[in-house]
N, C-alpha and C positions, 0 to 999 in steps of 0.2 A: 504494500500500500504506500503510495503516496500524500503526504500532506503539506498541503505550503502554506505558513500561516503568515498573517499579517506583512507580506512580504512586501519594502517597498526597495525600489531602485531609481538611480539620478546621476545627470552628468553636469558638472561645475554649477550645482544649485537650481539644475534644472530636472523636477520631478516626471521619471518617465511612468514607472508602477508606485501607486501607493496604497499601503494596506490592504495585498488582495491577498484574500485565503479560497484555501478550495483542495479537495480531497480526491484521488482515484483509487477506488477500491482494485485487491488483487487482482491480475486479469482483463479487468475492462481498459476500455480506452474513453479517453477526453479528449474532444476537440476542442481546440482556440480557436476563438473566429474575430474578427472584427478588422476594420480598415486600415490602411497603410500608416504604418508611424506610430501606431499606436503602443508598441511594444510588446510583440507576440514571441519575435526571435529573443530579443531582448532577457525574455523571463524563462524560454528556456535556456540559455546562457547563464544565467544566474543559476538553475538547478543545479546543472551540469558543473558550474563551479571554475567556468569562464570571465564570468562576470562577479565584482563582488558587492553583496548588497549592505543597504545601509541600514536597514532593522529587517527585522520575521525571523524566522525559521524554516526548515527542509528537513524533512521528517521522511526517513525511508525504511518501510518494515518498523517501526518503531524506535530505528536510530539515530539521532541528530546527527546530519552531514552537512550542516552548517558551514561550519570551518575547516573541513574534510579539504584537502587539496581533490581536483575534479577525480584522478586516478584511481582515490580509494572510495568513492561515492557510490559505486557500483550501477550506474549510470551510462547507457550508449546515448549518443546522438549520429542520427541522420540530417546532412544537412540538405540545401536545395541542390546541390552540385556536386555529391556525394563524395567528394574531395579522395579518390582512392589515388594512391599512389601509383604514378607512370612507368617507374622505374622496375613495379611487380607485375609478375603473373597476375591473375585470377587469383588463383592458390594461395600466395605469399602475402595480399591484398587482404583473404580472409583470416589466415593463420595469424596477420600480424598482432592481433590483442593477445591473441594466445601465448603468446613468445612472452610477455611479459608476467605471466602466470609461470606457476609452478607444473607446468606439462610437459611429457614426454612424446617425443614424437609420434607415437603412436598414438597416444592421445589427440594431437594437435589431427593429425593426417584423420583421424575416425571421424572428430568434430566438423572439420570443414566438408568432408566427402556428406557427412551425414544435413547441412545446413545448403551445401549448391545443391543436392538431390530435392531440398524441401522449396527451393526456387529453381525448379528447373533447370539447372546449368551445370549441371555435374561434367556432361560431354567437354565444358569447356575451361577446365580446371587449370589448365597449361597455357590459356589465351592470354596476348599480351593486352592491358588494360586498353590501347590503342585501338583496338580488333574490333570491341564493342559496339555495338549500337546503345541509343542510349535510353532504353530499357532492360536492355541486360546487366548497362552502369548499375541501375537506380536496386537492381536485384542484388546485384554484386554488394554494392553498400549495405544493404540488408542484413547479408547474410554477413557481412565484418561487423556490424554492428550489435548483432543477436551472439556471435561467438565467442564471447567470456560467458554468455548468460549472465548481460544484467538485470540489476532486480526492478530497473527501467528504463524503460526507452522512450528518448524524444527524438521525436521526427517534423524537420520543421520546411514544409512543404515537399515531400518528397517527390509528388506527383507534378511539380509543375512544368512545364515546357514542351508535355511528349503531344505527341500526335491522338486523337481521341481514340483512336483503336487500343494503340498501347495502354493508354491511360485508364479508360474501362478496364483491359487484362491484367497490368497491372495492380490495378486499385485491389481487383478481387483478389491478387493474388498476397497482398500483403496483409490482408483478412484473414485468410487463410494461416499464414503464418503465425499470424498473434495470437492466433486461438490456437495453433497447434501445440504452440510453445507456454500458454498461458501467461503471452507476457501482458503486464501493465505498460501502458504509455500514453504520453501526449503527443496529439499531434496539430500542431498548426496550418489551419489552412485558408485559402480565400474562398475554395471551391462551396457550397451548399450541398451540394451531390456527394462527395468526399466526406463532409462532416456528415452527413445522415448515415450514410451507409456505412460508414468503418467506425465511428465512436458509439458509444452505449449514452453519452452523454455530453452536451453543448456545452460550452462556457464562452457566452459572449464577452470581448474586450472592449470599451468605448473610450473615446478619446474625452481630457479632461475638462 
């Protein structure tokens, strides 16, 4: 479970979030909604432990991760442009969280084989990150983001830019995944269609 209470954030005495609380039970998803600027990315940066805020709390599983450096938060993000490394494979792209844990290669090789089969891309495990189109990107992130199994995930527009084929198949397919996984997450989006169908639950943002 996630809880963020009273949480506000600012830059040079300019208030972006102030005092917002709000909870995601295990499992479900929350959407963020609301217009440009308002500070959607903003506050998951703060989760995540990017950003650091000027009062509240972050509350995960019942642990303050607060003052957690982002690493130990247990905490993925997706961002809009899935920022995967050029220099990896596929493969190396997903395994990279893993490398920072206590896993042995077997493990590491079980996790990712087992995470691109649950996104369709197992075939392409050995593809240089260049090869992709960019719906197999936006899967790829996914699937490095879900591979520490954190205990949440924010996704902060993962769907935006594709083509509406993809976007439809993908959308469903990242449904798919969070139920398969039981993960909790937030997901920020501008879409209407994206927030109804993938979250259990709304949270509109409005500007001040």
């Amino acid at each position: 479970m996630l809880s963020v209470n009273d949480l506000s954030v600012g830059y040079d005495d300019s208030a972006v979030i102030s005092d917002l609380s709000f909870s995601v039970a295990n499992g479900e998803t929350l959407a963020i909604t609301g217009p440009s600027g308002v500070g959607k990315s903003t506050l998951l940066h703060s989760i995540c432990g990017l950003i650091r805020i000027q009062t509240g709390s972050i509350v995960v599983d019942g642990s303050d991760v607060t003052r957690l450096p982002t690493h130990q938060r247990g905490i993925g993000l997706v961002s809009q442009t899935g920022d995967l490394f050029p220099t990896m494979n596929v493969f190396d792209n997903v395994q990279f969280g893993l490398r920072q844990l206590n896993t042995t290669k077997k493990q590491r090789s079980e996790r990712v084989s087992e995470l691109l089969d649950m996104v369709g891309l197992l075939h392409l495990s050995r593809r240089d990150i260049a090869g992709l189109s960019g719906g197999e990107a936006r899967r790829i992130a996914l699937a490095r983001a879900l591979a520490p199994s954190p205990r949440v995930l924010l996704l902060d527009e993962p769907l935006t830019g594709l083509d509406p084929e993809t976007h439809a198949t993908l959308m469903a397919d990242v449904i798919h995944v969070l139920k398969e996984t039981s993960t909790t997450a937030l997901l920020v989006t501008h879409n209407a269609v994206e927030a109804h169908n993938m979250a259990h639950h709304i949270l509109p943002m409005t500007t001040k």
